[in-house]
VEXDREN-2710 file (C-alpha; in Angstrom, 1 decimal):
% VEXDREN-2710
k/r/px/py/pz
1/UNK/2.7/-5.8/-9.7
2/UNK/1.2/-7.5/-6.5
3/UNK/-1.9/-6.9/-5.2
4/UNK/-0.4/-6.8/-1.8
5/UNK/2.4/-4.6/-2.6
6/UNK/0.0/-2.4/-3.9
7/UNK/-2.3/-2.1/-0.8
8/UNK/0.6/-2.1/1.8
9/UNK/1.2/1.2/-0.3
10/UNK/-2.1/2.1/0.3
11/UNK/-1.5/1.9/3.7
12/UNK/1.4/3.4/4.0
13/UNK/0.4/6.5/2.4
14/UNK/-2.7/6.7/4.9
15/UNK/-0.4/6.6/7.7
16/UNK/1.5/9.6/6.3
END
């Protein structure tokens, strides 16, 4: 998995 996929989820979810 990709670090950067992982942390746009990141952000993502703190935008929720």
């Amino acid at each position: 998995m990709s670090k950067q996929l992982f942390i746009d989820c990141i952000v993502f979810a703190g935008k929720l």
